[in-house]
N, CA, C and O atoms as a GROMACS GRO file, in nm:
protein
  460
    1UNK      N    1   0.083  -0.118   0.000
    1UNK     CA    2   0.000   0.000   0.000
    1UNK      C    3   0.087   0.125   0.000
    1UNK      O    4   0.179   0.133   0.082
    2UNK      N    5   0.063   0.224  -0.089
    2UNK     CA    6   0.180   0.373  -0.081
    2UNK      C    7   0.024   0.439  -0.064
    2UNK      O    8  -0.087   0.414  -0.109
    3UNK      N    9   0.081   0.534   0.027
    3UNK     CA   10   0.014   0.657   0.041
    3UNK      C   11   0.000   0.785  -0.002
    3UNK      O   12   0.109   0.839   0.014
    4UNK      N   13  -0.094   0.876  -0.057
    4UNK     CA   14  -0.034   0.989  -0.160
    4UNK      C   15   0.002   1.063  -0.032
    4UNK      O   16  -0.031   1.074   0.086
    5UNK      N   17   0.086   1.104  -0.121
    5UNK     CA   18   0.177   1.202  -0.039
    5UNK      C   19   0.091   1.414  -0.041
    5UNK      O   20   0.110   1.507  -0.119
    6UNK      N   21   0.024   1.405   0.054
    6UNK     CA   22  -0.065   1.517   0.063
    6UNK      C   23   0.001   1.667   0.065
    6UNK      O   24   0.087   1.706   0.143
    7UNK      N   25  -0.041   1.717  -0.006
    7UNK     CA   26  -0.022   1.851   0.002
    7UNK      C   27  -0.021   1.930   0.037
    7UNK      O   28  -0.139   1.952   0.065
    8UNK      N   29   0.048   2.027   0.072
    8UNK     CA   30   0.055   2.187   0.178
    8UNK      C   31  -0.040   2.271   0.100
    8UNK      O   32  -0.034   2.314  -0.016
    9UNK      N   33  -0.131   2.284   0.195
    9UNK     CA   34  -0.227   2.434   0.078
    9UNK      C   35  -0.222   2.504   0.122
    9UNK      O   36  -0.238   2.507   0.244
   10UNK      N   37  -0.187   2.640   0.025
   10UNK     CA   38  -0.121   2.747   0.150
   10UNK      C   39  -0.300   2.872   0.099
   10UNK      O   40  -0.350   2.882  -0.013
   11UNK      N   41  -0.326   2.908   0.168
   11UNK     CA   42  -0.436   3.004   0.172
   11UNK      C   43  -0.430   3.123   0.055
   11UNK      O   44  -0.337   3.198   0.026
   12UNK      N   45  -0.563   3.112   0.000
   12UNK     CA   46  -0.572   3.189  -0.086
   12UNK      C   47  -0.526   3.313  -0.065
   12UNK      O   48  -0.540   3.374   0.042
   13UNK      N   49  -0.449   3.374  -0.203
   13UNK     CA   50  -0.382   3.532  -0.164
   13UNK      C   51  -0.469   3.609  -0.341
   13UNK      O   52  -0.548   3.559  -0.421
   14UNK      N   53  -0.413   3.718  -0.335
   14UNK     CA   54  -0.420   3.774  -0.469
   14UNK      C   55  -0.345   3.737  -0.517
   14UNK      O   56  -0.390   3.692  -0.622
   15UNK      N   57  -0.229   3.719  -0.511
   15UNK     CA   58  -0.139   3.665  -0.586
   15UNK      C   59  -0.148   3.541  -0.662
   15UNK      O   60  -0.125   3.530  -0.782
   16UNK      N   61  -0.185   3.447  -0.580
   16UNK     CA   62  -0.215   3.287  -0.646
   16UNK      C   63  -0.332   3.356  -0.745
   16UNK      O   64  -0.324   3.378  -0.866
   17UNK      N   65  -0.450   3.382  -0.648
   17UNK     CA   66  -0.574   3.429  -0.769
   17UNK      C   67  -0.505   3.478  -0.866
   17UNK      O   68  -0.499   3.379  -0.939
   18UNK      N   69  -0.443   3.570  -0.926
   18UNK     CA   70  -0.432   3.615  -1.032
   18UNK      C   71  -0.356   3.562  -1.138
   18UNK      O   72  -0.362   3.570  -1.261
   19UNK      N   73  -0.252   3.485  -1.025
   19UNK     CA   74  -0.170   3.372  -1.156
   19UNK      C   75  -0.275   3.255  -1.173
   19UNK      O   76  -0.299   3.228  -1.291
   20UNK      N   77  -0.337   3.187  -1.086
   20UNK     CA   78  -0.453   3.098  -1.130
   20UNK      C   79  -0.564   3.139  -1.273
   20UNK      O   80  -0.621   3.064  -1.353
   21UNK      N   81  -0.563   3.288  -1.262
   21UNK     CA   82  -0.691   3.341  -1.374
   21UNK      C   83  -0.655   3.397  -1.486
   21UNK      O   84  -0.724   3.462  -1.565
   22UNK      N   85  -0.485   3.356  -1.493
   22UNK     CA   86  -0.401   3.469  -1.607
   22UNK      C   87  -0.469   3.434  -1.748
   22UNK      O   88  -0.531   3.514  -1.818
   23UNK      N   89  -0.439   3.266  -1.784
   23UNK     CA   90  -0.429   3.245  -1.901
   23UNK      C   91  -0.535   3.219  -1.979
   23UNK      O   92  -0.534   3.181  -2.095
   24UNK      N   93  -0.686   3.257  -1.866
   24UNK     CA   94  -0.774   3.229  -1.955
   24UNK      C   95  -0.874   3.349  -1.896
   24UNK      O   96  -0.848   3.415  -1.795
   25UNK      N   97  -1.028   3.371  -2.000
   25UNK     CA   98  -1.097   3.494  -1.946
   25UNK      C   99  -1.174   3.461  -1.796
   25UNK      O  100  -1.288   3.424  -1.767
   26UNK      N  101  -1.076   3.487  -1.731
   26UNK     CA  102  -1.190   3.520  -1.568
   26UNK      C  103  -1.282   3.544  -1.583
   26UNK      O  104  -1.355   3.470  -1.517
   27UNK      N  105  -1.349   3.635  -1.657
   27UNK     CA  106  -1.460   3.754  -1.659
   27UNK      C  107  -1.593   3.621  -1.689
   27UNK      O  108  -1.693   3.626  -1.618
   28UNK      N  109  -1.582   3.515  -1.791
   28UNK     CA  110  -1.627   3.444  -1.847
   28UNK      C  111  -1.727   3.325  -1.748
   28UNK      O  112  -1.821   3.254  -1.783
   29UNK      N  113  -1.668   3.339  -1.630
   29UNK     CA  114  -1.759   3.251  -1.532
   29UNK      C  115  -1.723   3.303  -1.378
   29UNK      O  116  -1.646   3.379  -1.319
   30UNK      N  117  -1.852   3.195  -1.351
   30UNK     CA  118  -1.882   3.290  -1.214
   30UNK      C  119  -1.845   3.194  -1.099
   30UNK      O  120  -1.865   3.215  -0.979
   31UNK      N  121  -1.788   3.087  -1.153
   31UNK     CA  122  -1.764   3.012  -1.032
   31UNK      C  123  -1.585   3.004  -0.992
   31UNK      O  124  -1.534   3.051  -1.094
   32UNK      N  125  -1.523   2.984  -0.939
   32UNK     CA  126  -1.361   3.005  -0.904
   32UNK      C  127  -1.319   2.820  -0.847
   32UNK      O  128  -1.413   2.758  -0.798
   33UNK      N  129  -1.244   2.780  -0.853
   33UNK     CA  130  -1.199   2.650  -0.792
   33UNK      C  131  -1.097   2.635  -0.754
   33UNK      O  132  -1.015   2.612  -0.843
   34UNK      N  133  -1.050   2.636  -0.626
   34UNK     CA  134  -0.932   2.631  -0.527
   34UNK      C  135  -0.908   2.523  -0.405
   34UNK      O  136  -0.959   2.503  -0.295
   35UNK      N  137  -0.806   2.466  -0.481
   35UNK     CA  138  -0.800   2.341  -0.356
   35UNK      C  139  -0.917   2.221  -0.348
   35UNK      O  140  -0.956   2.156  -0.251
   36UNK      N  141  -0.962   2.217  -0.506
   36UNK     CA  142  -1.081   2.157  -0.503
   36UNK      C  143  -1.188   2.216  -0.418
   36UNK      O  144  -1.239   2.122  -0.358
   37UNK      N  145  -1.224   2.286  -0.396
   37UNK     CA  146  -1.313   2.384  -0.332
   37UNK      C  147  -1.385   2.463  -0.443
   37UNK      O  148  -1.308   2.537  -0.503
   38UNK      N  149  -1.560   2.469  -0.500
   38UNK     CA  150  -1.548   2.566  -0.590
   38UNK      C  151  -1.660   2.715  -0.505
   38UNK      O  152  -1.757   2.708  -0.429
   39UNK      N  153  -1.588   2.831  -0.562
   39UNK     CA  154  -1.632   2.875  -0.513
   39UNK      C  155  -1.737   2.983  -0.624
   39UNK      O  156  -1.725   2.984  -0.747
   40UNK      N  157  -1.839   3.069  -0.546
   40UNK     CA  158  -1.880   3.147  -0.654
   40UNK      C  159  -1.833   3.312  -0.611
   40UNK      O  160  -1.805   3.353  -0.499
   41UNK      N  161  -1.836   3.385  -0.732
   41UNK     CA  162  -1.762   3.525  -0.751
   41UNK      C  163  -1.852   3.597  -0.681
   41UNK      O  164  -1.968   3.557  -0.683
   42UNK      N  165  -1.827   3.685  -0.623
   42UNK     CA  166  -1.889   3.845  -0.574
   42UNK      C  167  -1.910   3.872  -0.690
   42UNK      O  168  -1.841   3.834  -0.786
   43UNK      N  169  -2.081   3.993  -0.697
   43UNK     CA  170  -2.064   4.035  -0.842
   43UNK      C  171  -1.964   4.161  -0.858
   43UNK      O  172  -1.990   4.232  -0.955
   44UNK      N  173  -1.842   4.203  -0.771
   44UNK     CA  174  -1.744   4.315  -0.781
   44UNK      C  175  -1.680   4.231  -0.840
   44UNK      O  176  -1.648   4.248  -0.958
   45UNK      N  177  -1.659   4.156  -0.792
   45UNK     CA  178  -1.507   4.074  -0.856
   45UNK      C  179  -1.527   4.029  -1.001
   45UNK      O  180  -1.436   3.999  -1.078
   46UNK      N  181  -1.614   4.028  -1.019
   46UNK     CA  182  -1.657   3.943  -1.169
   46UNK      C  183  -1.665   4.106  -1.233
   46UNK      O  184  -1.647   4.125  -1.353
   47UNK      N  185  -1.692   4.207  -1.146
   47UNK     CA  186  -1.677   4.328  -1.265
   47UNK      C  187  -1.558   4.372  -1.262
   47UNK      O  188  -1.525   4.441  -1.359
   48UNK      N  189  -1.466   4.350  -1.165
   48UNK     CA  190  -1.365   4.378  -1.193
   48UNK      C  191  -1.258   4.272  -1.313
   48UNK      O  192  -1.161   4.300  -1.384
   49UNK      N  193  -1.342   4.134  -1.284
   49UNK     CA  194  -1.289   4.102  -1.364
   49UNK      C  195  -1.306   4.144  -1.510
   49UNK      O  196  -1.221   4.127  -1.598
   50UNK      N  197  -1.434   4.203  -1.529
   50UNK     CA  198  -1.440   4.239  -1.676
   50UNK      C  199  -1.383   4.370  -1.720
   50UNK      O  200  -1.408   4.399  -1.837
   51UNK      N  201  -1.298   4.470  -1.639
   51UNK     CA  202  -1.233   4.530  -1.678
   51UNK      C  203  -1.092   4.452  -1.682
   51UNK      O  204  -1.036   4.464  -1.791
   52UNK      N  205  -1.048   4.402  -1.620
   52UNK     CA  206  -0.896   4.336  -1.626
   52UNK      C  207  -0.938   4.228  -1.773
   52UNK      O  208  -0.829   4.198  -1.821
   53UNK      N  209  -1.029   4.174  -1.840
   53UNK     CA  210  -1.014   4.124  -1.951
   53UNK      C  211  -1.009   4.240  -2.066
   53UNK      O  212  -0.972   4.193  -2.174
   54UNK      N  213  -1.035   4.371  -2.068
   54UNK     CA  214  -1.056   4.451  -2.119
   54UNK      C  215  -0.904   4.518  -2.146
   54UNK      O  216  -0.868   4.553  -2.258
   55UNK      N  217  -0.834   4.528  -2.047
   55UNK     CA  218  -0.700   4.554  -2.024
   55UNK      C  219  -0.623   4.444  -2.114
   55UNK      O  220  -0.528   4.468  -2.190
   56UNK      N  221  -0.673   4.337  -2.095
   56UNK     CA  222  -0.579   4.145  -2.169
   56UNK      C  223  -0.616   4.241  -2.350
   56UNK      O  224  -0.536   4.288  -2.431
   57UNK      N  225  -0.774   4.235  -2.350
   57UNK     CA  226  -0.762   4.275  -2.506
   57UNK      C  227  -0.690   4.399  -2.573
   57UNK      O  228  -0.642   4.402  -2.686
   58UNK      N  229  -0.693   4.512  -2.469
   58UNK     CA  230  -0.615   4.587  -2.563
   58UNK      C  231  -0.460   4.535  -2.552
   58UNK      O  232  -0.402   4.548  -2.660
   59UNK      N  233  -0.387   4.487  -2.462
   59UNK     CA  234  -0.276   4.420  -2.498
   59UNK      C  235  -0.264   4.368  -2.611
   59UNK      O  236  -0.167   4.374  -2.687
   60UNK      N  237  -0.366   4.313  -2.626
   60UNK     CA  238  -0.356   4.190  -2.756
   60UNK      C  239  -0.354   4.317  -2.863
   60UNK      O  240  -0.254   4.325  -2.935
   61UNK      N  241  -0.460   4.417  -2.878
   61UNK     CA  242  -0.433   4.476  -3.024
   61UNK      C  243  -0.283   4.589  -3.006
   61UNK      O  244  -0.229   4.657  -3.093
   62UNK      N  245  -0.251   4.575  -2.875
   62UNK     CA  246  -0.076   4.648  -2.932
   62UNK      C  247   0.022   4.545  -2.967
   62UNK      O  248   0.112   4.564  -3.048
   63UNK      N  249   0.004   4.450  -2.913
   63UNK     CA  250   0.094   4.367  -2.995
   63UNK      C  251   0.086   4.364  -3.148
   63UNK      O  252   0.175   4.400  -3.226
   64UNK      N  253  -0.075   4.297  -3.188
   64UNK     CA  254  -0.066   4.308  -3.325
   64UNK      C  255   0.029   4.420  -3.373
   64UNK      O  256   0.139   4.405  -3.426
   65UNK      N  257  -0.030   4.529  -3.347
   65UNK     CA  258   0.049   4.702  -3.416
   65UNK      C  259   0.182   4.688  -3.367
   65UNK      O  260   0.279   4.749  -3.412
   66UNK      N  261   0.183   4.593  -3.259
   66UNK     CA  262   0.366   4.620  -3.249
   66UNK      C  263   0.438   4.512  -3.351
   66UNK      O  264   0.560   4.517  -3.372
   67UNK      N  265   0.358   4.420  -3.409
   67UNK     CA  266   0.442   4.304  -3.534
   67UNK      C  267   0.486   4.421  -3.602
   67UNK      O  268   0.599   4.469  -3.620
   68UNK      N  269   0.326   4.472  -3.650
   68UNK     CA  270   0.369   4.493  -3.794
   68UNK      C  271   0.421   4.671  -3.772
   68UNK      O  272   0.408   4.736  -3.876
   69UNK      N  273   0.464   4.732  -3.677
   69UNK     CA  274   0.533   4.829  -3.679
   69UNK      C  275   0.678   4.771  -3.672
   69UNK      O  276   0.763   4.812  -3.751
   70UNK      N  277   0.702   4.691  -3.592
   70UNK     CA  278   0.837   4.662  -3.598
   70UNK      C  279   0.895   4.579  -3.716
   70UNK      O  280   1.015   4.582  -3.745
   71UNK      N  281   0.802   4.506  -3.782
   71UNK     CA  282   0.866   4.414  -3.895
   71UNK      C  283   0.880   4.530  -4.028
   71UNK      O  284   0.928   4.477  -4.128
   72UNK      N  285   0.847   4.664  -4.044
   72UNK     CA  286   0.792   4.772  -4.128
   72UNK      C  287   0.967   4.871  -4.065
   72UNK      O  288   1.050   4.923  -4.140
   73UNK      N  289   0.971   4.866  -3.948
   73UNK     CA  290   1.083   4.949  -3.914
   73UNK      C  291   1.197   4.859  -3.834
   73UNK      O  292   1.269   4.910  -3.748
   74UNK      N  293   1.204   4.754  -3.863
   74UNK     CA  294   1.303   4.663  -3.774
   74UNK      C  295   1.394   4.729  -3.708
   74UNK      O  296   1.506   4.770  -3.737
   75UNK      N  297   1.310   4.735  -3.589
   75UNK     CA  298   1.350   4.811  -3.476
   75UNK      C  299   1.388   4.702  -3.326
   75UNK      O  300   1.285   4.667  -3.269
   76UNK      N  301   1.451   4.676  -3.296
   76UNK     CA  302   1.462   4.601  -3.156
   76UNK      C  303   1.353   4.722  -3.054
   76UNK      O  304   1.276   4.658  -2.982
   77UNK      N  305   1.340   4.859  -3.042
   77UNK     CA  306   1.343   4.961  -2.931
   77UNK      C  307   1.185   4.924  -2.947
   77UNK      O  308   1.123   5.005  -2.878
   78UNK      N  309   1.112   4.848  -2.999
   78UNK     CA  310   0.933   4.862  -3.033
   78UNK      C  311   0.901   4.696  -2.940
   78UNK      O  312   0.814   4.653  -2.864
   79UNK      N  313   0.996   4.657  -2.986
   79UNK     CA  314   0.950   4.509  -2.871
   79UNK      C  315   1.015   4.575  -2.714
   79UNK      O  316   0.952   4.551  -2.612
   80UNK      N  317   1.108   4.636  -2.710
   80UNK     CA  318   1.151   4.671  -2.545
   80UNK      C  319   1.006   4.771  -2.508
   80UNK      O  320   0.958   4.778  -2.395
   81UNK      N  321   0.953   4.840  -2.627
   81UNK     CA  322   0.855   4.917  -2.553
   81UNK      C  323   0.693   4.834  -2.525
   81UNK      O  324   0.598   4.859  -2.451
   82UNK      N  325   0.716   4.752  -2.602
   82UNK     CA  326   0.595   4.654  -2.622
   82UNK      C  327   0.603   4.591  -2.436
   82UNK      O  328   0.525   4.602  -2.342
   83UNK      N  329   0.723   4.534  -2.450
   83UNK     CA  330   0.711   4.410  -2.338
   83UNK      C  331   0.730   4.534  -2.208
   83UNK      O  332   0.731   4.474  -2.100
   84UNK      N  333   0.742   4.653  -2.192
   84UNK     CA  334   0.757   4.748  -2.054
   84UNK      C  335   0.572   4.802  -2.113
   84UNK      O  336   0.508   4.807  -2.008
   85UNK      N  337   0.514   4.824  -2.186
   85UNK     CA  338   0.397   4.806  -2.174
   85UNK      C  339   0.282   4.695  -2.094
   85UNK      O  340   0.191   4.720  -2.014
   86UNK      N  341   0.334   4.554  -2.157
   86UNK     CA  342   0.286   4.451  -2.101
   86UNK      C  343   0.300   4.432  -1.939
   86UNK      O  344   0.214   4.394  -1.859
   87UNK      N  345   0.444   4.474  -1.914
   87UNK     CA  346   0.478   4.474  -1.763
   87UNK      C  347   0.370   4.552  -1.700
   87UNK      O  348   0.277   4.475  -1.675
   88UNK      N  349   0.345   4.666  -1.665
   88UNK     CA  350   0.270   4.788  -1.650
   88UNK      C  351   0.142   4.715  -1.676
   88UNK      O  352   0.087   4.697  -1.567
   89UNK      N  353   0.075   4.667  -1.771
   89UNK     CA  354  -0.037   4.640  -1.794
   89UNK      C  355  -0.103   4.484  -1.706
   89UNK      O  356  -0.216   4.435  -1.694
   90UNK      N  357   0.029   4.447  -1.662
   90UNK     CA  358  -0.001   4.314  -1.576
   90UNK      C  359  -0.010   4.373  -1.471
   90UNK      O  360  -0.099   4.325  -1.401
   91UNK      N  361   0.055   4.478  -1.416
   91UNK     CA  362   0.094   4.498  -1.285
   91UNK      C  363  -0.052   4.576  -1.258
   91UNK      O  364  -0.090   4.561  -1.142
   92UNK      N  365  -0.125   4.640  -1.325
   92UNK     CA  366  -0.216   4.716  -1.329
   92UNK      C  367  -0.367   4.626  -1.310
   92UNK      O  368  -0.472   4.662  -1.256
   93UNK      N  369  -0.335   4.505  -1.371
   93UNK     CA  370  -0.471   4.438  -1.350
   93UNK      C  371  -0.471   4.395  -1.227
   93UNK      O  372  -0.573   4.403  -1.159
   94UNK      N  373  -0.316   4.323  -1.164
   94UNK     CA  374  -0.289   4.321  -1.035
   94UNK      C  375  -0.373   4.413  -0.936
   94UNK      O  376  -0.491   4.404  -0.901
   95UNK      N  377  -0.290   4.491  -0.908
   95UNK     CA  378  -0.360   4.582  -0.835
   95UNK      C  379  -0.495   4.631  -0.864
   95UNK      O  380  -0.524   4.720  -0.785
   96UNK      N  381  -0.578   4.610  -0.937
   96UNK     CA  382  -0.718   4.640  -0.950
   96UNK      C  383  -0.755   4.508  -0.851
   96UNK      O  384  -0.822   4.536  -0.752
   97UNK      N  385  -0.725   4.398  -0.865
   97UNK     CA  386  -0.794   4.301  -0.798
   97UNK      C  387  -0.797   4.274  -0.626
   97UNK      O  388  -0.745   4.171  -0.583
   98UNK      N  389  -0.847   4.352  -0.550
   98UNK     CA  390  -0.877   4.305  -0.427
   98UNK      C  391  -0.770   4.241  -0.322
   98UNK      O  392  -0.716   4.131  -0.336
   99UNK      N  393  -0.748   4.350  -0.188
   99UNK     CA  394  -0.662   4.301  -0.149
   99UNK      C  395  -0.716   4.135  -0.089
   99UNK      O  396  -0.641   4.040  -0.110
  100UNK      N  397  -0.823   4.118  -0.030
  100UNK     CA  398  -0.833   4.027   0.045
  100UNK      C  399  -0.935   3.971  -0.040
  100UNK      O  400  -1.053   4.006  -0.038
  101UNK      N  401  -0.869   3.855  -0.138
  101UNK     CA  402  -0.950   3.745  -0.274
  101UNK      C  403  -1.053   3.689  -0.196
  101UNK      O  404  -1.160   3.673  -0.254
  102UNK      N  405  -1.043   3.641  -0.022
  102UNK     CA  406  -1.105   3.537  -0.004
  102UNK      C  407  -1.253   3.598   0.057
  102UNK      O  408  -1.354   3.528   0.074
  103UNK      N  409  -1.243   3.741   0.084
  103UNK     CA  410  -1.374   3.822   0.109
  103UNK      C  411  -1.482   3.793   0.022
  103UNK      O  412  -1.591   3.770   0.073
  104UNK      N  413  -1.464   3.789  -0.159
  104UNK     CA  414  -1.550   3.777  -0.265
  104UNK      C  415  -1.568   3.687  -0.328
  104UNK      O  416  -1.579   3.684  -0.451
  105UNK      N  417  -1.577   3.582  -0.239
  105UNK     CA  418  -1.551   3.425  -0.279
  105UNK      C  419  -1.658   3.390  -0.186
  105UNK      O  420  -1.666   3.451  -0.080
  106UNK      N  421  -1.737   3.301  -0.215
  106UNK     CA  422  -1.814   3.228  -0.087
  106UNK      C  423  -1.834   3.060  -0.125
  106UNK      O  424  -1.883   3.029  -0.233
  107UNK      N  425  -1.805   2.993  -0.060
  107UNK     CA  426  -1.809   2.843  -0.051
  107UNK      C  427  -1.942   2.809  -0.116
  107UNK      O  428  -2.035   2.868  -0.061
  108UNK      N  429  -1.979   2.726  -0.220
  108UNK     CA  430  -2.093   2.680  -0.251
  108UNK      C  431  -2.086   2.505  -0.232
  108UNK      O  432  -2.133   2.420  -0.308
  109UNK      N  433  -2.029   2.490  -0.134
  109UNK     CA  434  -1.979   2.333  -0.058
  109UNK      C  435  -1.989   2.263  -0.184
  109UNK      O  436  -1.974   2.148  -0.143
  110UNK      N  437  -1.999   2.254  -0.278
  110UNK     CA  438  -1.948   2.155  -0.410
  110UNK      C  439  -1.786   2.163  -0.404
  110UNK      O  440  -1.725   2.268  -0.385
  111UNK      N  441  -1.725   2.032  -0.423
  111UNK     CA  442  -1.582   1.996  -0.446
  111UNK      C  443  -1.633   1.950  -0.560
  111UNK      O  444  -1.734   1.900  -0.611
  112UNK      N  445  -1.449   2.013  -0.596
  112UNK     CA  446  -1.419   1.950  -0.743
  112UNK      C  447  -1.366   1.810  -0.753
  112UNK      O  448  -1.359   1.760  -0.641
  113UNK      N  449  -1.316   1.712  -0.872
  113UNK     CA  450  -1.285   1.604  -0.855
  113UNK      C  451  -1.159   1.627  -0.872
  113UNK      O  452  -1.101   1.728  -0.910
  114UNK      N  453  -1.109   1.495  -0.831
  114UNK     CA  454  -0.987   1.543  -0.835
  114UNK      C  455  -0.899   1.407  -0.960
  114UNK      O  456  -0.915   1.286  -0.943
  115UNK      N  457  -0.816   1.462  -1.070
  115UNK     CA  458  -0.813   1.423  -1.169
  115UNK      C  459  -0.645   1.347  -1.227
  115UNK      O  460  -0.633   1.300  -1.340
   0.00000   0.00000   0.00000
């Protein structure tokens, strides 16, 4: 018999939340899942999330304009300004999101499975 070897869960922060919600649209659902725990959104948080997806899209259309400005002026100085944009624009959705994540969260006692 082996035993799984259990995990340290360290308490929800903003920080985890926001790397947990980077790569896909937050804004898009209302439920959150942590630690197999799912939870449902405050409706602040879900509006905040729909400005921080709003922030993801215009990223997306400066990049486009930054291809084809830089492939038009092959410039290295348009990607350094691109990616100190992106910085700024992460750090910005950051801080829009709530110091204390676990205030706008409420337990809807459904667990997730675990996979």
């Amino acid at each position: 018999m082996s035993k799984k070897k259990k995990e340290q869960i360290l308490p929800l922060t903003r920080w985890q939340y926001f790397f947990k919600a980077l790569y896909h649209n937050a804004a898009a659902t209302t439920e959150f899942t942590y630690d197999r725990v799912v939870y449902r959104k405050s409706q602040e948080l879900q509006e905040i999330e729909q400005r921080s997806a709003k922030i993801n899209y215009l990223l997306l259309v400066l990049m486009m304009a930054m291809i084809v400005i830089a492939t038009r002026l092959q410039n290295i100085y348009i990607f350094v300004a691109y990616i100190i944009i992106v910085i700024v624009g992460q750090i910005v959705r950051y801080c829009m999101l709530p110091k204390d994540i676990k205030a706008h969260l409420t337990d809807t006692g459904r667990r997730a499975r675990v996979r």
